[in-house]
C-alpha positions in Angstrom: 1.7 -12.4 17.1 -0.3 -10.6 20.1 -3.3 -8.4 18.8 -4.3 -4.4 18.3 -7.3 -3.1 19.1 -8.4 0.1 17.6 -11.5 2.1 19.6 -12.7 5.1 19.0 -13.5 7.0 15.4 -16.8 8.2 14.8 -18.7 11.0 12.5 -17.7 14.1 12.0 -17.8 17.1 9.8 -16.0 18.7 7.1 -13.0 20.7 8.8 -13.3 18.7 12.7 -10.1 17.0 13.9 -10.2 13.3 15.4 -7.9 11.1 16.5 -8.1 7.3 16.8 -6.0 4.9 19.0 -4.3 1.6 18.1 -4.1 -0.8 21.3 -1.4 -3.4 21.3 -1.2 -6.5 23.6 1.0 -9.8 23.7 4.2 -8.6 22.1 7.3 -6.4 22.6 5.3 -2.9 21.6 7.8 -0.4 22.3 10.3 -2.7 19.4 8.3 -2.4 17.3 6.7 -0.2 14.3 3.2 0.5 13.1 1.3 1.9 10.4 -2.1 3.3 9.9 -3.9 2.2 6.7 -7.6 3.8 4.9 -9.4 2.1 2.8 -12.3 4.3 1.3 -15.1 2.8 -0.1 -15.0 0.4 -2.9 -11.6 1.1 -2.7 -8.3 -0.5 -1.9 -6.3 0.0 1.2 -3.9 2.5 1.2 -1.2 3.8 3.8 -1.6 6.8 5.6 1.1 6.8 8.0 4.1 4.9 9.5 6.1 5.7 13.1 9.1 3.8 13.9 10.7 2.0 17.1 12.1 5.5 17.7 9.5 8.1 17.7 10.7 11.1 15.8 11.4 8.3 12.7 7.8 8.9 11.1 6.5 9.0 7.2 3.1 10.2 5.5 1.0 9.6 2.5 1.1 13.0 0.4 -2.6 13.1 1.5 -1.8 12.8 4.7 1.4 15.4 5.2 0.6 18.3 7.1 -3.1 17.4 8.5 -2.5 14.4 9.9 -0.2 13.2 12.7 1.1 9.3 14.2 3.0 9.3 17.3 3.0 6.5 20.1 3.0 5.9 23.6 4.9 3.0 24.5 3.9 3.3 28.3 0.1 2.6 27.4 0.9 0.1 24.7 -0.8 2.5 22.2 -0.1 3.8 18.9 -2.5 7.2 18.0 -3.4 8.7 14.5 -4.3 12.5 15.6 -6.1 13.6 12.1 -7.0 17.5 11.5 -9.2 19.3 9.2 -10.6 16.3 7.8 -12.3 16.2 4.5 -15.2 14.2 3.1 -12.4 11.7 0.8 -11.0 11.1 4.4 -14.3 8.9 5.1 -13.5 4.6 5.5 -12.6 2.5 7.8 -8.6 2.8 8.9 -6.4 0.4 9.9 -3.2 0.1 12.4 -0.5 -2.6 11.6 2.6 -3.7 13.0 5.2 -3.7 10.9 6.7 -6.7 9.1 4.2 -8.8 10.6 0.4 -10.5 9.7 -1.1 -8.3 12.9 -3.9 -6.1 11.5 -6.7 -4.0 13.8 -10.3 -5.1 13.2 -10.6 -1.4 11.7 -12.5 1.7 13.0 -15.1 3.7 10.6 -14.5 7.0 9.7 -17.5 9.2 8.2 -16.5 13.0 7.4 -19.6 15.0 6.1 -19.8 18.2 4.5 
């Protein structure tokens, strides 16, 4: 199943760009696909963004297109979710998953305040 690891995130305020990094270890990561998920508070988890085995092949949440960006580096194993002008709704803890399989992140927090 191999794991992901997801360091970084952090507090930030209305407007500020972040980006957060997905780790992957013990499995073929440049086969395979990943998504981030948010999950705001008291809320259910939701998908932000997907990039495929081939980079270019990407797809976004409608909340996502145009401020946020996934992309991948298959040299360093890691997967990044590059997030601009973030807003307040943006705040949770987000999530990256491989594809078609049960291999989650532990999650990183995300607070935006305005």
């Amino acid at each position: 199943q191999g794991r992901l690891v997801e360091p970084g995130g952090g507090s930030v305020q209305l407007g500020d760009s972040l980006r957060l990094s997905c780790v992957g270890a013990g499995f073929p990561f440049s086969g395979a696909a990943f998504s981030w998920y948010h999950q705001a508070p008291g809320k259910e988890r939701k998908h932000v963004a997907t990039i495929y085995s081939t980079p270019t092949l990407t797809k976004y949440s409608d909340s996502a297109k145009g401020r946020f960006t996934i992309s991948r580096n298959n040299r360093e194993n890691t997967v990044y979710l590059q997030m601009t002008n973030l807003k307040p709704e943006d705040t949770g803890v987000y999530y990256c998953h491989r594809m078609n399989c049960a291999t989650w992140g532990q999650g990183t927090q995300v607070t935006v305040s305005s």
